[in-house]
LUMLOKE-471268 format. One record per residue (C-alpha): x, y, z negated. Coordinates in Angstrom, 3 decimals, m for minus. Each point is the difference from the previous one (the first is absolute). Last residue first. Example, Ala and Ser with C-alpha at 12.3 -4.5 7.8 and 13.67 -1.06 7.14 Angstrom:
2
<<13.670; m1.060; m7.140>>,
<<m1.370; m3.440; m0.660>>,
end
This chain:
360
<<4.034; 25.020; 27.137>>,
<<3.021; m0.568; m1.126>>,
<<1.041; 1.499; m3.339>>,
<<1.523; 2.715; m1.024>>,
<<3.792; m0.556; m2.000>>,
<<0.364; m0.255; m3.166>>,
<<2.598; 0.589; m2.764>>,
<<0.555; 3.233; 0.545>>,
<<m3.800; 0.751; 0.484>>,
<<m1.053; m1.520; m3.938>>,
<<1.942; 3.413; m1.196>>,
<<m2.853; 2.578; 1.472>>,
<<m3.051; m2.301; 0.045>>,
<<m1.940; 2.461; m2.015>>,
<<1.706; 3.702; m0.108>>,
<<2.942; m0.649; m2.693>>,
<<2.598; 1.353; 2.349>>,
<<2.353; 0.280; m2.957>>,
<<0.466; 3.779; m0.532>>,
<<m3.361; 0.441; 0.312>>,
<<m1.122; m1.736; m2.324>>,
<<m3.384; 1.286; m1.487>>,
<<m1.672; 2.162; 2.148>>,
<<m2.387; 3.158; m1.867>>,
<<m3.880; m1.287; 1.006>>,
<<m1.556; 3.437; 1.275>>,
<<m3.256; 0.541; m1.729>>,
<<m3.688; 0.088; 1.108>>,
<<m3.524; 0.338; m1.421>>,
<<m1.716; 0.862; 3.202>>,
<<m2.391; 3.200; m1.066>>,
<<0.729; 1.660; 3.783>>,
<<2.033; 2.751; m1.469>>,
<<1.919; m2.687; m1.813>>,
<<0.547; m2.221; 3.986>>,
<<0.966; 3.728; 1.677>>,
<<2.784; 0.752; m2.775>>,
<<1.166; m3.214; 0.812>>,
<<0.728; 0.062; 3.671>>,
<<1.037; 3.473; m0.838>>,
<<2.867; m1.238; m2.398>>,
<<0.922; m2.740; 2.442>>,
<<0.161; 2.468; 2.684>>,
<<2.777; 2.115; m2.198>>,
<<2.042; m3.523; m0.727>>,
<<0.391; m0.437; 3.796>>,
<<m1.573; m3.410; 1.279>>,
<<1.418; m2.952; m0.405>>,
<<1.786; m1.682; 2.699>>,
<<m1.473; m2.826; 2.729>>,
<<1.597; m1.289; 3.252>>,
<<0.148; m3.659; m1.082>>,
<<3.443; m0.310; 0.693>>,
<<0.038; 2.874; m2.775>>,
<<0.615; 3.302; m0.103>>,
<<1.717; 2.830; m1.761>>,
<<1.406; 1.121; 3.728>>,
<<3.706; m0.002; m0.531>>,
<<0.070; m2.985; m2.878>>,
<<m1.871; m2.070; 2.524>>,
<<m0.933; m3.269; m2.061>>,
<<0.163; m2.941; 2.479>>,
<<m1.176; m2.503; m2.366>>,
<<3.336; m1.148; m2.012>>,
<<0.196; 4.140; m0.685>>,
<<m3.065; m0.552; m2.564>>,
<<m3.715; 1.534; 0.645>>,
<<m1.436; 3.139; m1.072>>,
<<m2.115; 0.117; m2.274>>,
<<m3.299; 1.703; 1.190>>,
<<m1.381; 2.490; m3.309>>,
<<m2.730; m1.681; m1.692>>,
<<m3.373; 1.673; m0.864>>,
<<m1.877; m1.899; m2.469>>,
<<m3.681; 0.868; 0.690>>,
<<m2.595; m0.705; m2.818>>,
<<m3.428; m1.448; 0.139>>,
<<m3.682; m0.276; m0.688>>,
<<m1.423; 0.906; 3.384>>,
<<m1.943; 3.074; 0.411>>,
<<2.064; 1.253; 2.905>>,
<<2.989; m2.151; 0.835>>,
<<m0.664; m0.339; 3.114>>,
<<m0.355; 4.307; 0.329>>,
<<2.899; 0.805; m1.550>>,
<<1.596; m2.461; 2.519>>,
<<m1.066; 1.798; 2.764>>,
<<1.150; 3.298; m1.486>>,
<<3.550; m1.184; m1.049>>,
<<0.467; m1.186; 3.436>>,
<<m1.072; 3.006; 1.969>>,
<<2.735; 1.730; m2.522>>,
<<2.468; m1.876; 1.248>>,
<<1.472; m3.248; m1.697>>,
<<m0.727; m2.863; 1.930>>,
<<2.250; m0.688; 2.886>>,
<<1.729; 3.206; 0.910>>,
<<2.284; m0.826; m3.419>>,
<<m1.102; m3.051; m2.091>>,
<<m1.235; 0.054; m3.162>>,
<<m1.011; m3.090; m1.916>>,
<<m3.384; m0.238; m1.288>>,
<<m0.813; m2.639; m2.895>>,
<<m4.007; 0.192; m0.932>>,
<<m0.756; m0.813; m3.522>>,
<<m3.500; m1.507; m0.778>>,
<<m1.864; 1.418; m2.949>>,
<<m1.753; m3.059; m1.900>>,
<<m3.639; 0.121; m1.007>>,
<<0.665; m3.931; 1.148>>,
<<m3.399; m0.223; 2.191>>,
<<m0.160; 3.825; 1.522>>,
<<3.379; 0.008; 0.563>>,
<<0.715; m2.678; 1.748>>,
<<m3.131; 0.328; 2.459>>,
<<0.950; 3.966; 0.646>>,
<<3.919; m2.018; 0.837>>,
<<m2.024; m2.433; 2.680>>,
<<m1.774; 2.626; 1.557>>,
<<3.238; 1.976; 0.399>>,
<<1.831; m2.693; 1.311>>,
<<m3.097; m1.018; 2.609>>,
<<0.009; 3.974; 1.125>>,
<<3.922; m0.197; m0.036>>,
<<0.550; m3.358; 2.593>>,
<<0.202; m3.398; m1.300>>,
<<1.346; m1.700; 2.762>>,
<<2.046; 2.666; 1.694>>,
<<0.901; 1.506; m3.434>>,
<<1.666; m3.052; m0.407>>,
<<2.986; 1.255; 2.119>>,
<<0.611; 3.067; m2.578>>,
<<2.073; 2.471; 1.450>>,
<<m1.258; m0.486; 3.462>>,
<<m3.504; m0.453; m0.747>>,
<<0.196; 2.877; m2.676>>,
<<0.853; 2.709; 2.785>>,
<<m3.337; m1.458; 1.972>>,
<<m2.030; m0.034; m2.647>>,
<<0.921; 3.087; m1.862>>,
<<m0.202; 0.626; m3.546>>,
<<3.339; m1.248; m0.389>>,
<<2.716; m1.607; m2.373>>,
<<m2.741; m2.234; m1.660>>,
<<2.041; m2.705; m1.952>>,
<<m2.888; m1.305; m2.390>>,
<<0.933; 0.207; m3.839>>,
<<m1.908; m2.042; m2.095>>,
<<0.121; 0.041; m4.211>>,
<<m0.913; m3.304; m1.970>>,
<<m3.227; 0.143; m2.195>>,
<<m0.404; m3.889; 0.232>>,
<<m3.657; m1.756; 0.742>>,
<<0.957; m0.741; 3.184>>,
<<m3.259; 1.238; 2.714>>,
<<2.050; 3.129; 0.702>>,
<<3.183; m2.222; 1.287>>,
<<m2.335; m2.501; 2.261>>,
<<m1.038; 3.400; 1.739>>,
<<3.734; 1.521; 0.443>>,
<<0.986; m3.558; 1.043>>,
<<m2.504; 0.121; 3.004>>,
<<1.018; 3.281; 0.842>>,
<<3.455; m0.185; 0.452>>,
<<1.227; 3.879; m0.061>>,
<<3.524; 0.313; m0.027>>,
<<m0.346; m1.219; m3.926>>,
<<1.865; 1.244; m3.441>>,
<<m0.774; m2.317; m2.907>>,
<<0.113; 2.360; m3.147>>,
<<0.868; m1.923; m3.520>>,
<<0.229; 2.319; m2.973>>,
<<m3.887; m0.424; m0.339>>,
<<0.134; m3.576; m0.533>>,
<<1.857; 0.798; m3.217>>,
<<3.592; m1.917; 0.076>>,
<<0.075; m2.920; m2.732>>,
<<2.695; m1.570; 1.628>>,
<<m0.988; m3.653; m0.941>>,
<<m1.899; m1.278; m3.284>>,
<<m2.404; 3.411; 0.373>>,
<<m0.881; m0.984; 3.955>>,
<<0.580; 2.809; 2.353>>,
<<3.113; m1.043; 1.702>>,
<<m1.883; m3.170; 0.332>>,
<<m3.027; 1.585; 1.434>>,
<<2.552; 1.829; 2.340>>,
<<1.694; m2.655; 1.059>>,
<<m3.584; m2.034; 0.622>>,
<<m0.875; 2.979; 2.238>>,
<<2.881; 0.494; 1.922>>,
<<m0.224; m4.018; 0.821>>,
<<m3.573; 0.215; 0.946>>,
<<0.266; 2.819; 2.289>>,
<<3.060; m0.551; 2.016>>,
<<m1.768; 2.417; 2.829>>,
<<m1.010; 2.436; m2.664>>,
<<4.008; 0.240; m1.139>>,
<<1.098; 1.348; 3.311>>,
<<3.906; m0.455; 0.437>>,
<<3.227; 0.905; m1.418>>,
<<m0.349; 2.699; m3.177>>,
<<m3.365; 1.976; m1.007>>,
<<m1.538; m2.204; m2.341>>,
<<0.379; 2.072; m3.062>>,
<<0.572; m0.736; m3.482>>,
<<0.169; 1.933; m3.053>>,
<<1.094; m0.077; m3.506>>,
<<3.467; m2.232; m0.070>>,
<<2.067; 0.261; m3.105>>,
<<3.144; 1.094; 0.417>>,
<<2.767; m1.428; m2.331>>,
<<0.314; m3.175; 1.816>>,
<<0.730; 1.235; 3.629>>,
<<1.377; m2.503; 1.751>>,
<<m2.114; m2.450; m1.511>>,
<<m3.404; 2.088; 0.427>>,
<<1.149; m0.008; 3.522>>,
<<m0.094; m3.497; 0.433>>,
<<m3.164; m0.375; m1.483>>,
<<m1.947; 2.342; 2.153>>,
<<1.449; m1.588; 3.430>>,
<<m0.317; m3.424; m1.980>>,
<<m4.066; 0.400; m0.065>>,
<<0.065; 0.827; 3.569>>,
<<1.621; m2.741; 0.780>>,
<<m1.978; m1.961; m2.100>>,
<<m3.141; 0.906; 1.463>>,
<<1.201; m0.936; 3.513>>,
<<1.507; 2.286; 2.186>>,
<<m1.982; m0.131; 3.250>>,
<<2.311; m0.606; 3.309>>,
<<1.832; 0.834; 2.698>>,
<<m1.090; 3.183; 1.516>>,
<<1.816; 2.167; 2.404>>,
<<3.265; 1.735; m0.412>>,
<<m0.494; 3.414; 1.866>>,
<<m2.929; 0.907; m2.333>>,
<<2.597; m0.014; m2.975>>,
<<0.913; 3.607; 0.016>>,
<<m3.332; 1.181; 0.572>>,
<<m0.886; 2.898; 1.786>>,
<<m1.384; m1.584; 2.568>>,
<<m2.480; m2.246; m2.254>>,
<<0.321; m3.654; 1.416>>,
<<m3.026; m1.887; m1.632>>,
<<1.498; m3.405; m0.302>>,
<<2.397; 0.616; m2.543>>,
<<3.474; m1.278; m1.156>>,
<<0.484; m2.475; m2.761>>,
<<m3.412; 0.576; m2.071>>,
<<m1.226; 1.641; m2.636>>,
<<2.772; 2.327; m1.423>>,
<<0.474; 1.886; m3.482>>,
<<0.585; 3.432; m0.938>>,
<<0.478; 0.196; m3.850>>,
<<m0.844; 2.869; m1.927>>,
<<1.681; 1.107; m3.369>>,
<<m1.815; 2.987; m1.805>>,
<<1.232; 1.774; m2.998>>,
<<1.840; 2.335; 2.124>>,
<<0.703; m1.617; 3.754>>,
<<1.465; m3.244; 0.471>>,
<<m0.872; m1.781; 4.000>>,
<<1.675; m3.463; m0.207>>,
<<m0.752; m0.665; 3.902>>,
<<m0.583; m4.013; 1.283>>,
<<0.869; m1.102; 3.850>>,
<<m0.364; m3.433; 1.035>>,
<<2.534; m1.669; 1.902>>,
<<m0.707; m4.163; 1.557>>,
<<2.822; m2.623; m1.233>>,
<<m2.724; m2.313; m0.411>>,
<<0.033; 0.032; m4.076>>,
<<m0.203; 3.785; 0.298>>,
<<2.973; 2.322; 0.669>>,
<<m0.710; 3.381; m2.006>>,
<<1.262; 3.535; 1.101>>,
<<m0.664; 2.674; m3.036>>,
<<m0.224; 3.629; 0.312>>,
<<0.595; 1.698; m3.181>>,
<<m1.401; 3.559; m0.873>>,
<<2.081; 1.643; m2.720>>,
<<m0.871; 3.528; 1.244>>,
<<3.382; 1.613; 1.990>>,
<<2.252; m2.870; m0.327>>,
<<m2.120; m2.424; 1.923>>,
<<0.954; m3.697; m0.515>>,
<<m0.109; m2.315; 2.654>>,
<<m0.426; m3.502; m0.248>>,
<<1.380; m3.248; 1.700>>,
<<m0.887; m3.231; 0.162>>,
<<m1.638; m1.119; m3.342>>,
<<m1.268; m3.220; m0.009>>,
<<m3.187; m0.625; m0.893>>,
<<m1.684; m2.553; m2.610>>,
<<m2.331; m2.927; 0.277>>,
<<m0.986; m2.428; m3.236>>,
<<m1.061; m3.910; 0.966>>,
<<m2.793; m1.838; m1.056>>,
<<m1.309; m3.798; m1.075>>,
<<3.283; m1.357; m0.991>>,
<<1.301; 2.856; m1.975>>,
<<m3.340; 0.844; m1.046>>,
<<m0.155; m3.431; m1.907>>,
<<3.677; m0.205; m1.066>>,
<<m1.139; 3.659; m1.989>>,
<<m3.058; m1.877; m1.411>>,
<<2.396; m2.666; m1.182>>,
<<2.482; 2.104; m1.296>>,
<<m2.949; 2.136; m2.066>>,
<<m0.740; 3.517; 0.922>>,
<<1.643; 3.075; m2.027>>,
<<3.249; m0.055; 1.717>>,
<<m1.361; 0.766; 3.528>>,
<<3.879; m0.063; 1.122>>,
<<0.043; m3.203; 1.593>>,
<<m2.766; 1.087; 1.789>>,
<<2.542; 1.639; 2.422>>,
<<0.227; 3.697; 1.452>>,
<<m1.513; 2.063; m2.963>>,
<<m1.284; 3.353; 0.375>>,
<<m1.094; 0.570; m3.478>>,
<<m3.098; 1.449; 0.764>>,
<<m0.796; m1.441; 2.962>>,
<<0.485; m3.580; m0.218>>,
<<0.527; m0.468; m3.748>>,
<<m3.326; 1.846; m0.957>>,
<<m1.532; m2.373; 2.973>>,
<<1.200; m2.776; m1.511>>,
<<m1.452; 1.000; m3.102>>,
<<m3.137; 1.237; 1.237>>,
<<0.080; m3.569; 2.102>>,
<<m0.045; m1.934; m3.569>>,
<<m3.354; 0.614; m0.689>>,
<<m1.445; m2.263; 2.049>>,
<<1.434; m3.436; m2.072>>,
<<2.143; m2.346; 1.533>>,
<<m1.253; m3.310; 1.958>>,
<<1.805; 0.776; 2.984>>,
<<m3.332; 0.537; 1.654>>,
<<m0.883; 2.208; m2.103>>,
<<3.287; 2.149; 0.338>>,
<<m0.698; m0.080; 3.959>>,
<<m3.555; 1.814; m1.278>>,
<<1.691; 2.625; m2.270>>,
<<2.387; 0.753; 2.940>>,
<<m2.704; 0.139; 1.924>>,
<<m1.713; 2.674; m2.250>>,
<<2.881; 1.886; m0.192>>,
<<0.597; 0.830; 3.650>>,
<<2.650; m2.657; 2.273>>,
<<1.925; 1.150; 2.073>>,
<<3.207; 0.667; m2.668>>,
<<m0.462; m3.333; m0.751>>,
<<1.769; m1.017; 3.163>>,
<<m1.563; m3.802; m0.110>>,
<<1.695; m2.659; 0.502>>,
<<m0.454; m2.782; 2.699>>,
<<m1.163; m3.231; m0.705>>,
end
């Protein structure tokens, strides 16, 4: 029989597989204490559980971990970008994000993405595959081991790939991460950040957990947003839009809408007025993002302040108006300060120099 990664596995089947090893329910708490608050990497170590319960799991299950393949360590705000090798040999991307009393982790969903936003670094790599729920798990894990004296408040779904399209594993991570025996982080302190998947926006308001969605918006314009956003072709604005009024009239949750600025592409004042006007009456907020540019391994132009993908960010005067316009308009909006600058740590960023894009 094959083991089991308990790291997979919720709770409530661990209580179950317990059963059926003919030891008592309540010792998955304790497991799960050991697990993910204590970070353990062998059951040997689960010093509180009987030698014959321990042989038990250690026949039944096995315990995952990371390894760490590289990081990058900003010396301007603390942020840490992390490069992890999975079991596979497959990269993942994970960002240590420290800011006053707050400690957010960026985490990835998949390896790669399907959804090929232009502007992101990692569109150029393709998909491979869904992380599964422990590799998500160990993302958050393995940071909270290099980083033992800061305990983690926050975390956000915004690293390599589109966590609504690995729905079920995001979902029992983040249950887990919730759980009191594990990491104890309020389901409030967890945002999933979407580019717009409808059908995973709708199973996500019916979940009885107050966690906090972002959807990538970047433009009020069909047309502009098509090319930005490739889904946007599928699930054009007027269905988004419908879809985010349905979200936030069954959670009584704001949504937050992400908005990266891009010079001549989305950042006039024509653009601020059409997407005061999507927004209006909607129960949101607008982080405004200013374009990252990407590294010199892509073709940077140092000359031109471009990218191989053509874009820059706009001038820091039009920002100012772009914003001005959104407040006049009653759009509760703030620019989102960068973390990491120095070290590239824009999502997909460090994975690149170990990859190369795949074959379509």
């Amino acid at each position: 029989m094959d083991k089991i990664d308990i790291k997979n596995i919720s709770k409530d089947e661990l209580r179950n597989e317990l059963v059926r090893l003919g030891e008592k329910p309540y010792r998955a708490g304790q497991i799960f204490r050991w697990l993910y608050k204590s970070g353990v990497n062998s059951f040997e170590e689960m010093t509180d559980l009987g030698k014959g319960l321990r042989d038990k799991l250690k026949e039944r299950f096995h315990i995952t971990k990371l390894i760490l393949a590289d990081s990058k360590h900003s010396l301007i705000d603390g942020t840490v970008k992390y490069l992890f090798k999975l079991e596979d040999v497959n990269t993942i991307e994970s960002v240590f994000l420290p800011e006053d009393n707050r400690v957010t982790l960026c985490l990835s969903s998949q390896v790669g993405c399907k959804f090929g936003c232009s502007f992101c670094a990692s569109a150029p790599f393709g998909f491979i595959r869904d992380l599964k729920t422990s590799e998500i798990l160990d993302e958050a894990l393995s940071i909270r081991r290099h980083n033992p004296s800061s305990a983690i408040t926050n975390i956000v779904f915004m690293g390599i790939g589109e966590p609504l399209d690995n729905y079920d594993n995001v979902m029992k991570s983040i249950r887990i991460m919730n759980d009191a025996d594990a990491m104890k982080i309020g389901a409030r302190k967890i945002t999933i950040s979407t580019c717009g998947l409808i059908p995973g926006m709708k199973r996500l308001a019916g979940e009885k957990l107050q966690v906090e969605l972002s959807v990538s918006l970047h433009s009020a314009d069909d047309k502009v947003r098509s090319a930005l956003v490739p889904i946007n072709k599928r699930y054009p604005l007027k269905e988004l839009m419908a879809a985010c009024k349905e979200y936030t009239k069954k959670t009584k949750r704001i949504i937050t809408f992400e908005y990266i600025l891009l010079k001549d592409m989305n950042s006039s004042k024509e653009d601020a007025r059409k997407l005061s006007a999507l927004l209006k009456g909607l129960m949101c907020k607008v982080n405004l993002i200013m374009y990252n540019q990407v590294s010199p391994v892509r073709n940077y132009s140092a000359s031109t302040g471009t990218d191989a993908k053509g874009y820059k960010a706009p001038e820091a005067a039009q920002a100012k108006e772009f914003i001005g316009m959104l407040k006049r308009s009653g759009v509760n909006v703030m620019l989102r300060k960068s973390k990491g600058e120095d070290i590239d740590a824009g999502c997909g960023q460090l994975r690149i120099s170990a990859m190369r894009p795949a074959r379509g």
